[in-house]
C-alpha positions as YAML, in Angstrom:
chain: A
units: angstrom
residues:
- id: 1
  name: UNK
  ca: [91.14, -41.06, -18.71]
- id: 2
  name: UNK
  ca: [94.18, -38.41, -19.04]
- id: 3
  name: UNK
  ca: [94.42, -35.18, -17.48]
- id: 4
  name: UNK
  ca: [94.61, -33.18, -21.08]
- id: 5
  name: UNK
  ca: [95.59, -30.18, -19.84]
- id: 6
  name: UNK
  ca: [98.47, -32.06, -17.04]
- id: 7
  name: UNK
  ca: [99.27, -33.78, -20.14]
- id: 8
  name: UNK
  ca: [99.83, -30.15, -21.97]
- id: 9
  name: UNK
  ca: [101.13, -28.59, -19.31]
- id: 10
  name: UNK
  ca: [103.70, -31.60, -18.94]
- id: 11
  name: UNK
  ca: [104.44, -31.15, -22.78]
- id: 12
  name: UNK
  ca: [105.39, -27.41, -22.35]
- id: 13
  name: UNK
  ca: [107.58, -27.86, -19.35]
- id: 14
  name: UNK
  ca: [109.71, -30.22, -21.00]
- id: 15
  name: UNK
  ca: [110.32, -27.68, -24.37]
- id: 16
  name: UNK
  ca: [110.99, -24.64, -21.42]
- id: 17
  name: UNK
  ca: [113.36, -26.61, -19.25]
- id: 18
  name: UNK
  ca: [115.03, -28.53, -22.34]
- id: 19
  name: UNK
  ca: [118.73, -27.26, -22.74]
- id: 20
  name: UNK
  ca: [118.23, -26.16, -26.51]
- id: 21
  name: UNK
  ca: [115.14, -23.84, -25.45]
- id: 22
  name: UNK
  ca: [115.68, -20.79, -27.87]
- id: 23
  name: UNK
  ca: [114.62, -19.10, -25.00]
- id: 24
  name: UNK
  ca: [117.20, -17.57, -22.34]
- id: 25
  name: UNK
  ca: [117.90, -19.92, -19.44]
- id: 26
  name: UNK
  ca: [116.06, -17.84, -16.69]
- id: 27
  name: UNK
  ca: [113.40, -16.57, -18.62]
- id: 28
  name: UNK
  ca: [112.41, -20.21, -19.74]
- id: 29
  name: UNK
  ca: [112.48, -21.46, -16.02]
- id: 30
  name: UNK
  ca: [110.52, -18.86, -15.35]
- id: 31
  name: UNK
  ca: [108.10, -19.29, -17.40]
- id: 32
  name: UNK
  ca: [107.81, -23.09, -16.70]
- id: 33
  name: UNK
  ca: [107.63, -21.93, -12.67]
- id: 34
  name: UNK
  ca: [104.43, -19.71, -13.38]
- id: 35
  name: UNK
  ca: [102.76, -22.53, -15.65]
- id: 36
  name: UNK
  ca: [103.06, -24.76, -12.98]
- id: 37
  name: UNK
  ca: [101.94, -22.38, -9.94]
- id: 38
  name: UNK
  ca: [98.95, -21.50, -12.33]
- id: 39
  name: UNK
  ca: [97.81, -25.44, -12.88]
- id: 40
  name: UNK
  ca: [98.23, -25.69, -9.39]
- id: 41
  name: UNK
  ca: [95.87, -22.44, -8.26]
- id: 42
  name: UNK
  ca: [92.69, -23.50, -10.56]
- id: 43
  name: UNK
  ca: [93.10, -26.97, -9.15]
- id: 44
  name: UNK
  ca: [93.79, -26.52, -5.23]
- id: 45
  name: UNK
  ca: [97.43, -27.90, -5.40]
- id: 46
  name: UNK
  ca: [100.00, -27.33, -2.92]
- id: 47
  name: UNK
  ca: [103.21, -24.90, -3.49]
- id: 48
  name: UNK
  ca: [104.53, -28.48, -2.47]
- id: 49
  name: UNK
  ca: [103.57, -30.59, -5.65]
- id: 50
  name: UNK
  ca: [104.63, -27.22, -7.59]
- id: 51
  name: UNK
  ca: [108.03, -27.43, -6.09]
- id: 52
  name: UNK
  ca: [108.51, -31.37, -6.88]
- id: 53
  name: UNK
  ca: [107.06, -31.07, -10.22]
- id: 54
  name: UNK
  ca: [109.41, -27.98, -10.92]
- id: 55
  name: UNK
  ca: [112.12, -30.25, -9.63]
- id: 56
  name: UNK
  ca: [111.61, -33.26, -11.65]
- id: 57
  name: UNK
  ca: [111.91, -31.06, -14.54]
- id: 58
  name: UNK
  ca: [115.02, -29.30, -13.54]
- id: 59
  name: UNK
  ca: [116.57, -32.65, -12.46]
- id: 60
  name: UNK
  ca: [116.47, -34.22, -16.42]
- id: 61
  name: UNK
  ca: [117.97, -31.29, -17.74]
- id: 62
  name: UNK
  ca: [120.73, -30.69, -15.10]
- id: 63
  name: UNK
  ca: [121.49, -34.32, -14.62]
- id: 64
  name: UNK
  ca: [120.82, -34.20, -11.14]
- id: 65
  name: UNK
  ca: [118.93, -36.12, -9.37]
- id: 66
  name: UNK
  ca: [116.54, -35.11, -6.11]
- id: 67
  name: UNK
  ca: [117.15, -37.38, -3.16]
- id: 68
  name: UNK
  ca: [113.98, -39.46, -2.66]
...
């Protein structure tokens, strides 16, 4: 059965980090940063999985990719 909320949490990520976000570059990561660290905190995740989930993110819309 899906996570609902990963799966919304997931959802928003992808519109902050996208490059056409209306928002402005830094406030959008930012905002996608503090989503994630706040999943995390109700849920007992490390700063860890918050750092490779950020990363995943920032990797699509960069074109880079993190080495494995």
């Amino acid at each position: 059965m899906p996570d609902h909320d990963l799966v919304r949490l997931m959802s928003t990520i992808a519109r902050l980090t996208h490059p056409r976000c209306p928002a402005g570059r830094a406030e959008a990561l930012g905002r996608a940063h503090r989503r994630i660290r706040d999943y995390a905190a109700l849920r007992g995740m490390s700063e860890e999985w918050c750092d490779r989930v950020f990363m995943l993110f920032l990797d699509r819309s960069t074109d880079a990719y993190a080495p494995a």
